[in-house]
N, C-alpha and C positions, 0 to 999 in steps of 0.2 A: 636887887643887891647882889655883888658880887660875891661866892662865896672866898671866905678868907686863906689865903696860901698857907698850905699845909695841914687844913680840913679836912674831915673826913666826913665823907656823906654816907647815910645809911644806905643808899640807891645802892651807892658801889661796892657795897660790902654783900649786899644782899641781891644778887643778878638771877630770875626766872632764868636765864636761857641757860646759864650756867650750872644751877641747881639742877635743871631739868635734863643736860646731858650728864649730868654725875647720875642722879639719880637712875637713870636708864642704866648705865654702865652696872650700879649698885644692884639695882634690883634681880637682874638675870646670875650675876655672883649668886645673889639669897635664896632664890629658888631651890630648894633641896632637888626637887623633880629635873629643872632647866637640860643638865647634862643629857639625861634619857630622855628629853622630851624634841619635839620639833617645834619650834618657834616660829610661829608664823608672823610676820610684819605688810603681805601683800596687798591687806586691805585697808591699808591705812588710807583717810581720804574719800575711800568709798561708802556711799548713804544707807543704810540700813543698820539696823540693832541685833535681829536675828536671822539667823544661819542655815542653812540646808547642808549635811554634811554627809557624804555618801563613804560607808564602809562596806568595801568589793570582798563577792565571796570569791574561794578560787575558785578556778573554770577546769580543775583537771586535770590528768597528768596527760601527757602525749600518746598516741596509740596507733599501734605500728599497721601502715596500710600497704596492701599488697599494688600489684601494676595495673591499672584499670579502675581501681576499685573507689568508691566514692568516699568523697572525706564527710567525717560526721563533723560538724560545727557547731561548737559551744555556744552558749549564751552566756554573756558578763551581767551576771546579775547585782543588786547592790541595795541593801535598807539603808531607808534615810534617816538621821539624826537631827535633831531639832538644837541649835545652841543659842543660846540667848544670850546678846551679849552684854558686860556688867560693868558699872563702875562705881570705885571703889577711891573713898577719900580720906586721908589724915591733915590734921592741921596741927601745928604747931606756935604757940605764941611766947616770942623773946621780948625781954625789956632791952632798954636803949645800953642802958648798964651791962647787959650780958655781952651782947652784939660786941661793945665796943670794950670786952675787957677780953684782949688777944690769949692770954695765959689759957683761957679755959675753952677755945676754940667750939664756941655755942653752935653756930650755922651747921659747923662740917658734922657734929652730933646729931643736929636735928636732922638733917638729910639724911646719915645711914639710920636714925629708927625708923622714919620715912617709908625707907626704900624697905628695911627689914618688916614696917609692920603689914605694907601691900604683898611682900613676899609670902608670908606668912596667910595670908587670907588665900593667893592663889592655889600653893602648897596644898592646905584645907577644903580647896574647890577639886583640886586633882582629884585626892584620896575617896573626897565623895562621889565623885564620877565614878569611879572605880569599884568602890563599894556598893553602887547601882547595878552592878552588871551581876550578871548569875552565879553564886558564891558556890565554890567545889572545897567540900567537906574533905577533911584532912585527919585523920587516926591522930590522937597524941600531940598535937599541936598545941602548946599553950601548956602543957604537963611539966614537969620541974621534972629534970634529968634527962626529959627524951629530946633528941634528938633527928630521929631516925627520918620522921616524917616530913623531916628538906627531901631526902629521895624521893617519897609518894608524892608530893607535890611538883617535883619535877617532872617526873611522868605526865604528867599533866601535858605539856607541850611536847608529846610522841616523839619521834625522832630529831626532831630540830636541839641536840643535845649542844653543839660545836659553838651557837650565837652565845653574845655573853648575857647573862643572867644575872637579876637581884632580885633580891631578897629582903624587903622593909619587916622588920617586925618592930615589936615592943619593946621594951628596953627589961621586963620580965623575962624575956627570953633571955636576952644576953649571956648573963652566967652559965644556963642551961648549953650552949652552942660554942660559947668561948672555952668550957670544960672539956668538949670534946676530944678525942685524940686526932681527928680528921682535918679537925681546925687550922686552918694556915693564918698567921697575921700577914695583914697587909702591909708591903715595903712601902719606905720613904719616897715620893714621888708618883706612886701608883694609884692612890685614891680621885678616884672618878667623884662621886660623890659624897657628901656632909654627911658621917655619922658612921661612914664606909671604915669597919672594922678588922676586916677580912675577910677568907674564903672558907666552904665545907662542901667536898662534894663537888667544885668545880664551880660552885655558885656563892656570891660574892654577898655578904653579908652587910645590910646597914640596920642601926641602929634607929629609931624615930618614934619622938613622943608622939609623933601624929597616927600612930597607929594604935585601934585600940586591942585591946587584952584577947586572947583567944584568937586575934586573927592575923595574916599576913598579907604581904601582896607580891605576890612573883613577877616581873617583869623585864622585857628586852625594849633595848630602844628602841624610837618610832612607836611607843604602843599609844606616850600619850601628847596631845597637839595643847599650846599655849599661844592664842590667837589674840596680838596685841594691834587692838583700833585704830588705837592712836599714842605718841608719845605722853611721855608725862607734860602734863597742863600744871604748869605752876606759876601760883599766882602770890606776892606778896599783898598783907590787906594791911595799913597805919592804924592803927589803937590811936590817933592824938591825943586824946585826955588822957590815958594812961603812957601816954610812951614807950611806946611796945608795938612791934610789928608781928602780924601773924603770918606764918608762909604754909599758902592750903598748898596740897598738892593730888593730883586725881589722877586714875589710869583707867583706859578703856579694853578692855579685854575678855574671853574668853576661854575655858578650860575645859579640855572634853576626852574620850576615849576615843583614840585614833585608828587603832585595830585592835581588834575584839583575842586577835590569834597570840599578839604578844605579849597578853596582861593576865595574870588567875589573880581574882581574889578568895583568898583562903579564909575558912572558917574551924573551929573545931568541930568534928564529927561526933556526935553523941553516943 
């Protein structure tokens, strides 16, 4: 049977390929980390689930050789990390009724919670990565008024002062660091990252519930790697007795600490 001129099919309203490049687009926006992080897409296609992931020590600074004289030659050495890769699914289910009442624009809702709630897990996946690695105890961190020990935590990363620098804490914090007199707010246009309040000290403040109470996380880009499988798989599935379409949608991917040199995670010192 021919459908009737000037019908509206659910198919066409509801397009996987289309969901699925939105969705992409969506999801890297949500990333709180995305900006500082390196996105990797090269193994899309490629068979395997887990990872070998080599992080290089340095090999040294130069040293200065006379005429004649034998060169000493380094070793590039490197530990391996183990990633395993994950995937992560939401679904969502419209009635025929929602779909097809344009006012309240149902589809284009469900895809950004979608794409916000896989954001959201990976974000969660960083921080845990992060907080795996060897936590450098900080004076005063998490104390209501201080401030002071953003400095001691930048020390932390020796002389590499010039790269840009963040700062995720708690939202406890906040008042304690926004009070400061050091405190600079961030201009219109300049915010790198979601929750990016501004600066103290040269290092650039974000705000994040994802961090918990007493601790921070200092870091420069490239610290940490988001290693996406494969794009988003999106699949509409028909309800017929109900009348209702559900639209699943899944991501293959990866979250991990990519150098060990550009990331502290802080703790309060007792």
């Amino acid at each position: 049977m021919a459908k009737p001129t000037g019908g509206t099919a659910l198919a066409s309203l509801i397009n996987p390929q289309v969901i699925g490049k939105f969705l992409a687009k969506k999801l890297i926006d949500n990333i709180v980390f995305a900006p500082l992080a390196d996105v990797d897409t090269t193994l899309q296609g490629i068979p395997g689930d887990t990872l070998s992931i080599p992080q290089w020590d340095y090999i040294g600074d130069a040293a200065e050789v006379a005429e004649y004289e034998e060169i000493t030659v380094s070793e590039l050495k490197s530990s391996m990390t183990t990633v395993k890769v994950k995937k992560v699914v939401k679904a969502v289910t419209l009635s025929d009724e929602a779909v097809l009442s344009a006012h309240i624009r149902p589809i284009e809702e469900a895809t950004n919670q979608i794409a916000l709630a896989v954001a959201a897990k990976i974000d969660k996946d960083i921080v845990a990565a992060i907080e795996a690695t060897t936590p450098v105890p900080v004076t005063g961190l998490g104390e209501d008024e201080n401030y002071h020990w953003v400095l001691d935590a930048q020390v932390e990363f020796g002389e590499e002062f010039d790269e840009e620098t963040f700062l995720f804490v708690n939202p406890a914090q906040r008042a304690a660091i926004l009070k400061s007199p050091d405190f600079v707010q961030v201009m219109n246009g300049e915010r790198v990252v979601t929750g990016q309040v501004g600066s103290i000290f040269g290092v650039n403040i974000v705000i994040s519930n994802k961090i918990k109470a007493d601790t921070a996380i200092m870091m420069k880009r490239g610290a940490v790697s988001i290693l996406l499988k494969r794009g988003f798989m999106v699949e509409p599935i028909r309800e017929g007795k109900i009348r209702a379409t559900t639209i699943s949608a899944d991501q293959h991917y990866a979250a991990y600490v990519r150098d060990l040199t550009k990331v502290k995670y802080l703790t309060k010192k007792a």
